[in-house]
C-alpha positions as CSV (number, residue, x, y, z in Angstrom):
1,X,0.0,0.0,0.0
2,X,3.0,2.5,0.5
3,X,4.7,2.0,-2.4
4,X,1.0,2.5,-4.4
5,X,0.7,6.0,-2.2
6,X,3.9,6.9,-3.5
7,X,3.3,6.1,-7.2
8,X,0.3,8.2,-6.9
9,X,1.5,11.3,-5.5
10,X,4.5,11.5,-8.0
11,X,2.2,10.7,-10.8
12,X,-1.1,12.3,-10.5
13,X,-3.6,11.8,-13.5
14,X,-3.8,15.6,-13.8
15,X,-0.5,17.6,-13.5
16,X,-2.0,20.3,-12.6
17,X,-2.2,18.6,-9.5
18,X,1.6,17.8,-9.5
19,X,3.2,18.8,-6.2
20,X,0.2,20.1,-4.8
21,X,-1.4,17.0,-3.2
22,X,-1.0,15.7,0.4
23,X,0.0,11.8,1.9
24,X,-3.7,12.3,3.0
25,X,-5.7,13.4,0.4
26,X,-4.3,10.6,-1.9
27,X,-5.3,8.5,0.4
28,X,-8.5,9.3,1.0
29,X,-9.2,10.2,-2.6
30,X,-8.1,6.8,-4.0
31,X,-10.4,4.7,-0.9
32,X,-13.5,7.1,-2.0
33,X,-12.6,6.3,-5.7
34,X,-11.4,2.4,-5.5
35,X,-11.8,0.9,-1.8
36,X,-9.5,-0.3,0.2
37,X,-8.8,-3.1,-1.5
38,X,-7.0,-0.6,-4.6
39,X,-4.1,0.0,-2.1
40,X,-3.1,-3.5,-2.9
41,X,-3.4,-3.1,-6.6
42,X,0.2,-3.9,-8.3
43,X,1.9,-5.3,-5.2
44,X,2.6,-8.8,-6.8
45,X,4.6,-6.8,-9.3
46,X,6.4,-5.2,-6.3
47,X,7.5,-8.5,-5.2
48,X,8.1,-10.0,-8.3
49,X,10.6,-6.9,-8.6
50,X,11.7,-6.9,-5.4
51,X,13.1,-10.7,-5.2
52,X,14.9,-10.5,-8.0
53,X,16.4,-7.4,-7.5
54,X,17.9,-8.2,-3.8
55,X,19.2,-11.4,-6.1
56,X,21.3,-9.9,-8.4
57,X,22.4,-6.7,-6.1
58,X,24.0,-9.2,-3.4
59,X,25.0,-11.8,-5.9
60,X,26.7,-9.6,-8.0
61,X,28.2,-8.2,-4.9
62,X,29.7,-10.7,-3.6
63,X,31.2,-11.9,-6.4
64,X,32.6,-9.0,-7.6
65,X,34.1,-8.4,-3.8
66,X,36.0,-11.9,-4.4
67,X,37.3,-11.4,-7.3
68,X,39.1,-8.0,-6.7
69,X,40.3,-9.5,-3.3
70,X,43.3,-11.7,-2.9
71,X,42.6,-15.4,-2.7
72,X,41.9,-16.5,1.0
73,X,41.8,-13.1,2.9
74,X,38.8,-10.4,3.5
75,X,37.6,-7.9,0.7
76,X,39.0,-4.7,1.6
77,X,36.9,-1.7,2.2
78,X,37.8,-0.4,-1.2
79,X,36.8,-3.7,-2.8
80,X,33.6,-3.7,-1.1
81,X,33.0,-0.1,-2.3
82,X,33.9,-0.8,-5.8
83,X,32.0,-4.2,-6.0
84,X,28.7,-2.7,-4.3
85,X,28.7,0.3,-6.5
86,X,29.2,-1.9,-9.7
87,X,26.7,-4.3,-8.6
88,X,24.2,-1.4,-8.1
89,X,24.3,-0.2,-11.3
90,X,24.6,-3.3,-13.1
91,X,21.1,-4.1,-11.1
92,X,19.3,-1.0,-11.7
93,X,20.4,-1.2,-15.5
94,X,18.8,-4.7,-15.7
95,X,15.5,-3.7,-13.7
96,X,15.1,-0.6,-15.1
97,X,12.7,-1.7,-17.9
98,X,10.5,-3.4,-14.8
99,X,10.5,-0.4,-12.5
100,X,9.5,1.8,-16.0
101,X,6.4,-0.9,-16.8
102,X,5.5,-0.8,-12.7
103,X,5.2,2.8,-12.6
104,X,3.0,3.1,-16.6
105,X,0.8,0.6,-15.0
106,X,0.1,1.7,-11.9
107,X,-0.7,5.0,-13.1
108,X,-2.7,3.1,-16.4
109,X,-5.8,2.5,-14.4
110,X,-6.6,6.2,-13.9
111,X,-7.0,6.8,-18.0
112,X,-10.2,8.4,-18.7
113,X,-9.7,5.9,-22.4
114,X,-9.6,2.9,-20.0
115,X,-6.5,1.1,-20.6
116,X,-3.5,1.2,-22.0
117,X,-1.3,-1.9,-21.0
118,X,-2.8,-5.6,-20.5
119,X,-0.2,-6.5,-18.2
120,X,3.7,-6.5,-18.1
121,X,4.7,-7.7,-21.0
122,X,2.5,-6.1,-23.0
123,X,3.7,-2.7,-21.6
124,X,7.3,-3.7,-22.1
125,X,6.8,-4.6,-25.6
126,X,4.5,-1.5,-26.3
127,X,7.4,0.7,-25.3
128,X,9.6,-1.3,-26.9
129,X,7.9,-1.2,-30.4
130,X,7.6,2.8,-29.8
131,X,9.9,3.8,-32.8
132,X,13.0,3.1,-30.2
133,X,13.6,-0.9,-30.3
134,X,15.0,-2.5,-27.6
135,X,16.9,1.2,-26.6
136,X,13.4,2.6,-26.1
137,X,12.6,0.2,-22.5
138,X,15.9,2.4,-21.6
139,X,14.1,5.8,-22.5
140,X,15.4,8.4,-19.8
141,X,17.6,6.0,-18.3
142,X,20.4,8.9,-17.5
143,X,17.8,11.1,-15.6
């Protein structure tokens, strides 16, 4: 439900409305609107993002730690810096695509055309397909 909130007070259906919106009139405007139950609405796609995610970032990590180490002794702080910055990006650059389709669908329900997406893939590949290729799921990546 908290990371719902958040997706809809940094995309409102109306920029006008961009910045000017409360914690609690989001909240009370999507229960009068949705129910309760609408709070819940994406969260298997937050866990589904979430798993894999923590996967890579520590696997990556780790191995990465190892290898710029010497063989039988501790990575030093350095080597842990390096190895948990590279694995951070190398995560976010994978999930980016995944965090890009969470946010377009959270936000699809609230189109007065009804929607857009039919699900996950179907918003990855409509992006995809967007005159960009595979370079367009990586649209505004660097901002």
């Amino acid at each position: 439900p908290i990371e719902r909130t958040k997706l809809l007070i940094c995309m409102p259906a109306d920029h006008a409305e961009l910045g000017t919106r409360t914690l609690l009139d989001v909240v009370k405007r999507t229960y009068q609107e949705a129910g309760v139950l609408s709070f819940w609405r994406g969260n298997l796609r937050n866990v589904v993002r979430f798993v894999p995610t923590t996967a890579i970032n520590f696997t990556l990590k780790e191995s990465l730690a190892r290898a710029l180490s010497r063989k039988h002794s501790k990575p030093s702080v350095l080597a842990n810096f390096i190895s948990g910055g590279t694995a951070g990006f190398l995560t976010i650059s994978v999930m980016y695509p995944l965090d890009c389709a969470r946010t377009l669908l959270a936000n699809d329900v609230r189109l007065k055309s009804g929607r857009q997406y039919n699900g996950v893939f179907d918003c990855v590949k409509k992006n995809a397909s967007k005159g960009f290729g595979p370079g367009g799921l990586y649209h505004n990546f660097s901002s």
